[in-house]
C-alpha positions as CSV (number, residue, x, y, z in Angstrom):
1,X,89.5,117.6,58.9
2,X,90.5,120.1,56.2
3,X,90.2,117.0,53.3
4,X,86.9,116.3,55.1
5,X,85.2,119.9,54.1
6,X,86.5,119.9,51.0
7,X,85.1,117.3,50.1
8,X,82.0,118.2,51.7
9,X,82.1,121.2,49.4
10,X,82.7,119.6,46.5
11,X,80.1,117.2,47.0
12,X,77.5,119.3,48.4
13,X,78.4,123.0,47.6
14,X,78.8,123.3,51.5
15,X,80.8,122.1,54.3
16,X,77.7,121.6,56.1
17,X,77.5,118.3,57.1
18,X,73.9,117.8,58.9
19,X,72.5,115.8,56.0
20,X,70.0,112.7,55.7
21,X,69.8,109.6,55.2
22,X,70.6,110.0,51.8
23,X,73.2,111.7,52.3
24,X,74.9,109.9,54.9
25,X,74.0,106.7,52.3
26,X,76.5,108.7,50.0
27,X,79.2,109.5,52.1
28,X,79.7,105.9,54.1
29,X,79.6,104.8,50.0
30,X,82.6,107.2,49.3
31,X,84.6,106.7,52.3
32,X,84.6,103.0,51.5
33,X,85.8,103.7,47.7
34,X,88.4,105.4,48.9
35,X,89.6,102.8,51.5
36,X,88.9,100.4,48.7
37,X,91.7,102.8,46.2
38,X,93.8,103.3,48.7
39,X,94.8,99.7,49.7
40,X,94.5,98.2,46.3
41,X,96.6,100.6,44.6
42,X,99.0,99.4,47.5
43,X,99.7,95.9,46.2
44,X,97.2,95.8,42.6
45,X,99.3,98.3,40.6
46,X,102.9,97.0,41.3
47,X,101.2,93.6,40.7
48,X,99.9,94.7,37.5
49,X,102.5,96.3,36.3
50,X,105.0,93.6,37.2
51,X,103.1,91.0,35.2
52,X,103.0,93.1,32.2
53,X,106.9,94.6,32.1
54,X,108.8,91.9,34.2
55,X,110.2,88.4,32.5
56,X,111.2,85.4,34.4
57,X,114.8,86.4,33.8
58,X,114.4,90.2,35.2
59,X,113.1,88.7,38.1
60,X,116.2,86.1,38.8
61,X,118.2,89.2,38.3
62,X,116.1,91.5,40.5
63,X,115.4,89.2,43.7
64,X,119.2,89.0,44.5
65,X,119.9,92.5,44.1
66,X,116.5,93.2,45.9
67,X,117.1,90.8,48.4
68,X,120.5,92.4,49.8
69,X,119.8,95.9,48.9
70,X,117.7,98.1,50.9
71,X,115.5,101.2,49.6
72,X,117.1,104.0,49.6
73,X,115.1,105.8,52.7
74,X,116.7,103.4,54.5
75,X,120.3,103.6,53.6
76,X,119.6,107.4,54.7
77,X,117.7,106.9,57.3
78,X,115.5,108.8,56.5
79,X,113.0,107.8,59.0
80,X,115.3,109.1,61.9
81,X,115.5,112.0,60.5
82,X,111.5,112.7,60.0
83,X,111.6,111.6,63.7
84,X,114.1,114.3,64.8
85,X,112.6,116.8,62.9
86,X,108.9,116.3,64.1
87,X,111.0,116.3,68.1
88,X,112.2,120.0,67.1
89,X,109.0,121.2,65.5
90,X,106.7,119.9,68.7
91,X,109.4,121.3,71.0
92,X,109.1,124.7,69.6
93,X,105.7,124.4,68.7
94,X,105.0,123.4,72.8
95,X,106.7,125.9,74.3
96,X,105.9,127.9,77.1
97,X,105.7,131.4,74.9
98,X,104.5,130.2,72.0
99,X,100.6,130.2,70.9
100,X,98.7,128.5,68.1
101,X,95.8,130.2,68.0
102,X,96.6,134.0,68.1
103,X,93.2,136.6,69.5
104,X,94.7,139.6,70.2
105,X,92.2,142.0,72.2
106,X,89.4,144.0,70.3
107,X,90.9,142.7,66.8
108,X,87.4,140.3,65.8
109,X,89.8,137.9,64.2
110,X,92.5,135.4,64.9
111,X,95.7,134.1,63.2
112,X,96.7,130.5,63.6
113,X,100.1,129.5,63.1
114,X,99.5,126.2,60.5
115,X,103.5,125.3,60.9
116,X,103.2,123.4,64.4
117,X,101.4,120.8,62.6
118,X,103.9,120.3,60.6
119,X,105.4,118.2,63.9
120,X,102.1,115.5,63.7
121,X,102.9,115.2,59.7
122,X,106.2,114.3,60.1
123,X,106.0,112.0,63.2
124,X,103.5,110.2,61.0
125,X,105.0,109.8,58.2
126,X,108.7,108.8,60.1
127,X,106.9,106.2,62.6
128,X,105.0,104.7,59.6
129,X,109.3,104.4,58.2
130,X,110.3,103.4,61.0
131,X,107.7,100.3,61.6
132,X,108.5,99.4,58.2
133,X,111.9,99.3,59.1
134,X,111.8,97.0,62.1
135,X,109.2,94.8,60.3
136,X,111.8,94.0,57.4
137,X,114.2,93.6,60.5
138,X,112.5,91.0,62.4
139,X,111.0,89.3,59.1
140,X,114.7,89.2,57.3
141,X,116.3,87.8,60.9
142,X,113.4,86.2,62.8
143,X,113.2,83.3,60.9
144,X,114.1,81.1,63.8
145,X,111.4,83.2,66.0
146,X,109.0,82.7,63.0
147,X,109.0,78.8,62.2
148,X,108.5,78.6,66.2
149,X,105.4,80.9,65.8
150,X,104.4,79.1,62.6
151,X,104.3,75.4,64.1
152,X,101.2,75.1,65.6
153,X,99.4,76.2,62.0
154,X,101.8,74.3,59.8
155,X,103.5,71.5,61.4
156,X,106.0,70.1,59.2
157,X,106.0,73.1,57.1
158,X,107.0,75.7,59.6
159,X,110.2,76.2,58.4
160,X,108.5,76.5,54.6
161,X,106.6,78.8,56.1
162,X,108.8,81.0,57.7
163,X,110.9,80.6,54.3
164,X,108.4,82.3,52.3
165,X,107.7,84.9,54.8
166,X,110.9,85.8,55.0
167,X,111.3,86.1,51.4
168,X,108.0,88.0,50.7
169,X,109.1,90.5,53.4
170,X,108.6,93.7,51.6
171,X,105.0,93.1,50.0
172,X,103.9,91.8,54.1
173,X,106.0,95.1,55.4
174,X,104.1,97.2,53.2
175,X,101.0,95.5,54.0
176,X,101.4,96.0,57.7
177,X,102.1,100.0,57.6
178,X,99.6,100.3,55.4
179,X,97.1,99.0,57.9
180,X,98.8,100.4,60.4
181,X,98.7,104.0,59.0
182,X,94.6,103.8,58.7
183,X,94.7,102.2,62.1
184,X,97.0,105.4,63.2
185,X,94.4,107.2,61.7
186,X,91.7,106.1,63.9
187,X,93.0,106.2,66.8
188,X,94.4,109.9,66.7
189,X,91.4,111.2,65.2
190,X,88.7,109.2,67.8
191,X,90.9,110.5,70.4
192,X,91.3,114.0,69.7
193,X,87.4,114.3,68.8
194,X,86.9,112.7,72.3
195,X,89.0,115.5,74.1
196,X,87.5,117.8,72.2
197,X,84.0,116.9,73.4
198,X,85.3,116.6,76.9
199,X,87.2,120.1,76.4
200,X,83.9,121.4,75.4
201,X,81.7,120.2,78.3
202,X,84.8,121.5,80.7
203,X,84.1,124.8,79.4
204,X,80.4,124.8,80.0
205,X,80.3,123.5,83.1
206,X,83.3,125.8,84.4
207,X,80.9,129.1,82.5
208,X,78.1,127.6,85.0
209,X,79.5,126.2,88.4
210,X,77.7,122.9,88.3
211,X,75.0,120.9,86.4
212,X,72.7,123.5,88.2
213,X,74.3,127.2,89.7
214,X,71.4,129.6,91.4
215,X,73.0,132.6,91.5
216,X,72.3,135.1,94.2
217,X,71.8,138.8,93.6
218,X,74.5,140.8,94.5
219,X,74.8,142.6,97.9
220,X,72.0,139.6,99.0
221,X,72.1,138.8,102.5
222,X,71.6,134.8,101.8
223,X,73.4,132.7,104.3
224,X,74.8,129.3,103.9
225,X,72.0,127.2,105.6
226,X,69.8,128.2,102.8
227,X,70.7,125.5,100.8
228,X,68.4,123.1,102.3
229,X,65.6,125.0,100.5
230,X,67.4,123.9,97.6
231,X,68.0,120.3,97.7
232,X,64.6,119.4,95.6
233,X,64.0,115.8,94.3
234,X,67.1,114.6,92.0
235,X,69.6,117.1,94.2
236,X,72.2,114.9,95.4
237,X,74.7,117.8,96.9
238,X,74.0,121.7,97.0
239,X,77.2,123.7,97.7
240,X,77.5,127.7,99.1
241,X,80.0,129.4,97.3
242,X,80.7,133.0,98.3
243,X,81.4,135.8,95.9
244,X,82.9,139.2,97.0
245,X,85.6,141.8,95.4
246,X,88.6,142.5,97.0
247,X,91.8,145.1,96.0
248,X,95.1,144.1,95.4
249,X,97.1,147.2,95.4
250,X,95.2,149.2,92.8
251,X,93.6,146.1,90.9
252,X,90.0,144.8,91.8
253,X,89.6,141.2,91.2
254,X,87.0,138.5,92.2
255,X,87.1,136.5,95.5
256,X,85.7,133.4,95.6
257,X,85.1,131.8,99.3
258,X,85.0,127.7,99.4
259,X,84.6,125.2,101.6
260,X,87.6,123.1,100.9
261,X,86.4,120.0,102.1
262,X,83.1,119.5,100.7
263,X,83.7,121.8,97.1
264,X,84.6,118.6,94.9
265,X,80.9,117.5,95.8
266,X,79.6,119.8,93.8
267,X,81.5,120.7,90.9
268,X,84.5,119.2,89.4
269,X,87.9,120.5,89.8
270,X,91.1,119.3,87.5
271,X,94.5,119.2,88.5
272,X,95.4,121.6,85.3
273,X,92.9,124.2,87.1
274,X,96.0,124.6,89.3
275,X,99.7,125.2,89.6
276,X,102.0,124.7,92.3
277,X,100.2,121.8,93.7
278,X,97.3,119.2,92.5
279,X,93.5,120.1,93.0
280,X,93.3,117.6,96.3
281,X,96.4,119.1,97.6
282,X,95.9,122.7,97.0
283,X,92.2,122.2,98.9
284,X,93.8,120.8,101.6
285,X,95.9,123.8,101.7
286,X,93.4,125.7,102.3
287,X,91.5,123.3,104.8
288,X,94.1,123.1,107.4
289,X,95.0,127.3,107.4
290,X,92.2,129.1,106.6
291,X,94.2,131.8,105.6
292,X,95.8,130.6,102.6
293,X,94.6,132.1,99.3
294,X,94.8,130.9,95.5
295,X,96.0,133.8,93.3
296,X,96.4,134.2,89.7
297,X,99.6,133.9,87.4
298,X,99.3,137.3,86.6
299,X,99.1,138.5,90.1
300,X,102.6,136.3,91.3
301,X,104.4,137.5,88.0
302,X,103.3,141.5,89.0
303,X,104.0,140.9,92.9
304,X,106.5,138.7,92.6
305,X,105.4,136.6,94.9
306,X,107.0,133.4,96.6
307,X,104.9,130.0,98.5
308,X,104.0,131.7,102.1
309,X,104.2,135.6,101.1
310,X,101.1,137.9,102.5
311,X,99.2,139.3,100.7
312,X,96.9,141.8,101.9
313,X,93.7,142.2,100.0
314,X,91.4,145.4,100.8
315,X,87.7,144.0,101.0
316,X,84.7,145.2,102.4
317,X,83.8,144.6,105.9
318,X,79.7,144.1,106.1
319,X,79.5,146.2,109.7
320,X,80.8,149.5,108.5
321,X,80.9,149.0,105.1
322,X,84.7,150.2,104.9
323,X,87.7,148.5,102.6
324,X,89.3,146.7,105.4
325,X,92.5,145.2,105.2
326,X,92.9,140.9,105.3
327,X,96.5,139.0,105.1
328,X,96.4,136.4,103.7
329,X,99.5,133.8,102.7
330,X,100.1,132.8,99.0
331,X,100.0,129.1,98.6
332,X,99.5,128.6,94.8
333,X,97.9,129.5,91.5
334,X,94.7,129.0,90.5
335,X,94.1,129.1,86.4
336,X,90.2,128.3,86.5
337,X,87.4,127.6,88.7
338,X,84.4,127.2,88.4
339,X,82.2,130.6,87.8
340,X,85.0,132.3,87.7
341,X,86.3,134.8,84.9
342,X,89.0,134.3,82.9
343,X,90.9,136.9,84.3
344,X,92.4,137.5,87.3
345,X,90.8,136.1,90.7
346,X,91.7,134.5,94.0
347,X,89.8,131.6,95.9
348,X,90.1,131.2,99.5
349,X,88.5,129.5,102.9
350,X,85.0,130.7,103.2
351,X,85.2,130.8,106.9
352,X,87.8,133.1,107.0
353,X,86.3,135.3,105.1
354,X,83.0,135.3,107.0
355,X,85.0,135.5,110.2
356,X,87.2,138.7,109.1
357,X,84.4,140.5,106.9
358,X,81.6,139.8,109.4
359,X,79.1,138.5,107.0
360,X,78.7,134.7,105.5
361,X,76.1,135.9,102.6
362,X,76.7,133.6,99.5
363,X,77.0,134.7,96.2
364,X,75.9,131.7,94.5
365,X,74.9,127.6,94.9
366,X,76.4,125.0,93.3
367,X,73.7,121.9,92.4
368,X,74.8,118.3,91.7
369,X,72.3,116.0,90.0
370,X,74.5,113.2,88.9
371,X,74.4,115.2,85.3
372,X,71.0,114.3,84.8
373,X,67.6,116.3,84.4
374,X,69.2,119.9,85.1
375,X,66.5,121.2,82.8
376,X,63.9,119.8,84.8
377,X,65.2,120.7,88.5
378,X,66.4,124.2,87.0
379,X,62.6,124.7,85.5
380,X,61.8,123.6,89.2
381,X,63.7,126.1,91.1
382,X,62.8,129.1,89.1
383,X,59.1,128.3,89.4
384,X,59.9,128.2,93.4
385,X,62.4,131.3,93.8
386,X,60.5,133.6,91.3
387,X,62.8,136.6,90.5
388,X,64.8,136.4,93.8
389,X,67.4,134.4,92.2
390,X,68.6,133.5,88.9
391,X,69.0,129.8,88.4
392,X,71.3,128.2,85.3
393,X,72.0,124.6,84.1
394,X,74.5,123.0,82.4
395,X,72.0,122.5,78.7
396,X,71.4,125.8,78.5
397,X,75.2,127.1,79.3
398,X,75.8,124.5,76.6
399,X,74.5,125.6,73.9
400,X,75.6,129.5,74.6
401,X,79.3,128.8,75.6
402,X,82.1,129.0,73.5
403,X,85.5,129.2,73.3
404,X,88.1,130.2,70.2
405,X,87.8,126.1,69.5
406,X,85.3,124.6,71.4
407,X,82.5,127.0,69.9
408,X,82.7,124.7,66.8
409,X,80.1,121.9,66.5
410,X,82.3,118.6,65.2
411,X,79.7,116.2,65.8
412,X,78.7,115.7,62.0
413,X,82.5,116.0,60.3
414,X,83.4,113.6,63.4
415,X,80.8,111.1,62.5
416,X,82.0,111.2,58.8
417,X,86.0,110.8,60.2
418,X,85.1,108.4,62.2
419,X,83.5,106.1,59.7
420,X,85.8,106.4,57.2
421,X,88.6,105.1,59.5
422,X,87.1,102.2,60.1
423,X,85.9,101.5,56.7
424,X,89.9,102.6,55.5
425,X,91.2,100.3,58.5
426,X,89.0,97.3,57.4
427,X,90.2,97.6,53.7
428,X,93.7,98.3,54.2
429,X,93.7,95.2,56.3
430,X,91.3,92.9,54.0
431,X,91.8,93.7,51.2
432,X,95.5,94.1,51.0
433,X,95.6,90.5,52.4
434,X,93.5,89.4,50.2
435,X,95.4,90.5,46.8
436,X,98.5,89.0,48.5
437,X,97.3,85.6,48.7
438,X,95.7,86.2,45.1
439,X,99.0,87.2,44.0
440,X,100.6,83.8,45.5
441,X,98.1,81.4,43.4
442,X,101.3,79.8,41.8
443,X,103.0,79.0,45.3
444,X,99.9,77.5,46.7
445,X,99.3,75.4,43.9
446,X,102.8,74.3,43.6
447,X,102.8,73.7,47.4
448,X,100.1,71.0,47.0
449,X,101.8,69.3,44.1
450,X,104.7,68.5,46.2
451,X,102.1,66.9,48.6
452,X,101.3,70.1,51.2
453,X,98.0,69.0,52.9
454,X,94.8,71.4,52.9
455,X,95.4,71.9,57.0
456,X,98.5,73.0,56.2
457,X,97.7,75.7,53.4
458,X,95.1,77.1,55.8
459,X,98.0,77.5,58.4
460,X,100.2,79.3,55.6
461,X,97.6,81.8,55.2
462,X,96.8,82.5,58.9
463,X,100.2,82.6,59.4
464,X,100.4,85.1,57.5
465,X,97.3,86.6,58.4
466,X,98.1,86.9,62.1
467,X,101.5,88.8,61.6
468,X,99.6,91.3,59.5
469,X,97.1,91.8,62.4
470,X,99.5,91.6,65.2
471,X,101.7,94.0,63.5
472,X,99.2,96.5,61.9
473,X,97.0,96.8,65.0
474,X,100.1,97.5,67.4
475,X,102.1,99.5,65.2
476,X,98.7,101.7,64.1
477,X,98.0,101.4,68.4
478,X,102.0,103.5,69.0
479,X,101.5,105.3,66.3
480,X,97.9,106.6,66.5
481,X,98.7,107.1,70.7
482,X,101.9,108.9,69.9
483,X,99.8,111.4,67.6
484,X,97.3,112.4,70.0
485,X,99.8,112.9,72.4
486,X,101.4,115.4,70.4
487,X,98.2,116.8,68.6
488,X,96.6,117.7,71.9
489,X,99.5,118.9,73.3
490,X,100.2,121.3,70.2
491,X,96.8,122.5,70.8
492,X,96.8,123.2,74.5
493,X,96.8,126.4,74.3
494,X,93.8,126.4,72.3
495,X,91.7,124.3,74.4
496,X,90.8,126.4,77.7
497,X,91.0,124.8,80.1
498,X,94.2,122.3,78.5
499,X,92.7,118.9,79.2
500,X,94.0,117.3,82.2
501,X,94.4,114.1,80.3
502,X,93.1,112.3,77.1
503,X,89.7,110.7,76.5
504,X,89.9,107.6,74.5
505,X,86.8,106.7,73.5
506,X,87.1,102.4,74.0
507,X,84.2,101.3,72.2
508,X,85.1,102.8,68.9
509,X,88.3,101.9,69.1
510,X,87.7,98.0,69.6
511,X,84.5,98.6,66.7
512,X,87.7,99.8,64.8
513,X,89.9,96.7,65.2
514,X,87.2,93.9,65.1
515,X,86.3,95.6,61.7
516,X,90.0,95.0,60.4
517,X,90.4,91.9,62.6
518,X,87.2,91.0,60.6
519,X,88.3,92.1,57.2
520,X,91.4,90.2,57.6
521,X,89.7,86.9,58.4
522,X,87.4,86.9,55.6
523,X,90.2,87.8,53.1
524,X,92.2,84.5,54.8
525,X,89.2,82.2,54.5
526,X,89.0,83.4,50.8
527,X,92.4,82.7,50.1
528,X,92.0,79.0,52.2
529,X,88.7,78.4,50.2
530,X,91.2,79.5,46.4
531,X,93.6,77.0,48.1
532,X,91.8,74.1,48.0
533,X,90.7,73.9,44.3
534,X,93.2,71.8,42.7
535,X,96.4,72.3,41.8
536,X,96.2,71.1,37.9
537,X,93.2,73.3,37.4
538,X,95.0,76.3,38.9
539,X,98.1,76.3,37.4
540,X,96.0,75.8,34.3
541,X,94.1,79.0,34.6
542,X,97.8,80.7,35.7
């Protein structure tokens, strides 16, 4: 993202990316040159240079030495040890004390800790080692496995085939990480830019309750049944959710009273809201005793509190209008919910705290519409409830919500990522290819003159083509889900709430390997078309 701005600057005086047509014109044009650079210098400069410096001779005496000898990272093993050290940085970078993103409390500015990506960087650059590894591996001893693979194309000249593969190892091994890196790159990029959408949308509609919240006025004697008043045309659920203050010890905090059973309907609750039990679990909890209550982290660390303590909490009974005092049992932590602060809170069974408080006034109603038209049923309800309540939906909490990431509209440096992975994934797989087979003129020609038919050219090259794909696509696939892993879990504290899993957006992600699957096949039907023109006239022109 940081190459992305830059680049924006320099090309637009801005990092501001909300351009037209024009502009857009201009960037797709870019991203494609530099996909375009980026695989040719790949495999056109060492070609280039070879065919000026190297003699016949220097290459007799190079392709036994090079055969038997492996580069040097290798010998090291260096890709292990990028591995390992990415393991150490993301284990230290994960843990339970550390934070990325540092706010501290009336200072209007933050410090972010730039090191933990170093973790990301290095697993990239040691899985991209290490497929390029196992790739010279399986081509150097898979011959057998190869000419097996290779039949069906080639016939008679599988074994040819899985000759020359074999001996063109390192120029396909480089091929294949290279398209596996801009693969990589897709896929960790579209997937952190999908759970960073998601993310965002969490945080709005945990700000608001539900696609639509009406929230009561506090100390308003509204009861429960009133939410039949509510359910207006496109309402498919309305939910009471009670809203009181209780004490514990000296400390005020928020109470929130649920119905356990029918709170999902409304709103949506995550697993990572929760600790000490999953969402479905902890609601059940609180189902079958009513007087089980959800506290904070912050309250079990300064209580010490253990699963089944009381705790009694001081609230205000509705007849006398006294602090009263209510056990309760500690059955697990709640983190977020929806409406709820971000500090400290509990959440427990509405009915028990109707029945012990003597009053079942709601604080607030929680509206599903099936996430459609909140702007319309919201414009509704406040045209029907006047000034007696104050009614919010999720478009407007939206746009107003942030948090220390979420705040930050991707949507136009995402678009411009996005396309130049696919244009980088196409090129790298294309057009790599397609100066390989270029490069290999000479052995296709010669393969024709010792009587190779045209059928079994074009199984040479798909041969070929197919291991590139296979590898590049599956490699890019580990590596790129291996990155987001690790990315989103760097940044969990950053996100609020953490995500409870990854969003993987599918469509671009198969838009991303039918355009390299694409790229690849056109590049092989290019080099079967240069195949067929005959072999005096090529090795003429070579």
């Amino acid at each position: 993202m940081e190459e992305a701005a830059l680049a924006g600057r320099l090309a637009f005086g801005a990092t501001s990316f909300g351009a037209g047509a024009g502009t857009w014109a201009l960037w797709y044009a870019l991203a494609f040159v530099l996909g375009a650079a980026v695989a040719a210098g790949a495999v056109l400069v060492p070609a280039l240079r070879d065919l000026r410096t190297l003699t016949v001779s220097d290459t007799r005496k190079e392709a036994g030495a090079r055969s038997t000898r492996n580069p040097w990272w290798m010998r090291y093993g260096l890709d292990f040890l990028l591995l390992i050290g990415s393991w150490l940085v993301f284990r230290a970078s994960s843990g339970n004390q550390y934070a990325l993103v540092l706010a501290p409390e009336g200072v209007p500015s933050i410090s972010v800790s730039y090191w933990a990506f170093l973790g990301p960087a290095l697993l990239w650059i040691g899985a991209a080692l290490l497929l390029w590894r196992l790739t010279l591996l399986a081509l150097t001893h898979g011959r057998p496995v190869l000419a097996r693979l290779a039949r069906p194309l080639t016939a008679t000249l599988a074994g040819t085939t899985a000759a020359v593969l074999s001996r063109r190892r390192r120029p396909l091994a480089r091929s294949v990480v290279l398209l596996a890196l801009a693969v990589s790159f897709a896929v960790s990029t579209a997937v952190f830019n999908s759970t960073y959408k998601q993310q965002a949308e969490v945080d709005a509609r945990l700000t608001n309750g539900a696609d639509v919240t009406v929230t009561q006025p506090p100390g308003a004697p509204i009861p429960p049944s009133a939410a039949s008043t509510l359910k207006v045309a496109g309402v498919r659920h309305v939910e009471p959710l009670q809203h009181r203050f209780a004490y514990v010890g000296s400390d005020l905090q928020d109470l929130y009273g649920v119905r356990p059973d029918t709170i999902a309907q409304a709103t949506s609750l995550q697993d990572a809201y929760f600790s000490g039990g999953t969402e479905a679990q902890l609601m059940q909890q609180l189902a079958q005793r009513p007087d089980n209550l959800l506290v904070s982290a912050e309250t079990v660390k300064d209580f010490q509190l253990s699963p089944g303590d009381t705790v009694n909490l001081r609230i205000q009974d509705a007849r006398t209008k006294a602090l009263r005092t209510v056990p309760f049992h500690y059955a697990g932590i709640v983190k977020e919910f929806p409406t709820a602060p971000k500090d400290s809170f509990f959440v427990a069974n509405a009915s028990y705290i109707a029945k012990t408080t003597g009053s079942e006034s709601v604080g607030a109603f929680l509206l599903n519409t099936g996430g459609t038209h909140q702007k319309q049923i919201a414009a509704q309800l406040r045209h029907q409830l006047g000034t007696s309540a104050t009614v919010t939906d999720l478009t407007q909490t939206r746009g107003t919500v942030g948090t220390s990431l979420t705040s930050v509209d991707l949507a136009g440096l995402t678009r411009i990522e996005l396309a130049f992975a696919v244009l980088l994934a196409a090129g790298a797989g294309g057009l790599v290819l397609a100066l390989g087979l270029a490069e290999r003129r000479r052995t296709f020609a010669i393969a024709t003159v010792l009587g190779a038919k045209n059928h079994q050219l074009r199984g040479m090259v798909l041969t070929e083509a197919l291991l590139l794909i296979t590898g590049g696509l599956a490699g890019g696939a580990l590596i790129g889900w291996a990155l987001s892993e690790m990315l989103v879990k760097v940044l969990t504290g950053v996100f609020d709430p953490p995500p409870a899993s990854l969003a993987v957006p599918g469509s671009y992600l198969a838009l991303t390997a039918l355009a390299a699957l694409l790229a690849v096949l056109a590049a092989a039907l290019n080099g079967i078309r240069r195949a067929k023109r005959p072999a005096v006239e090529e090795l003429r022109d070579l």
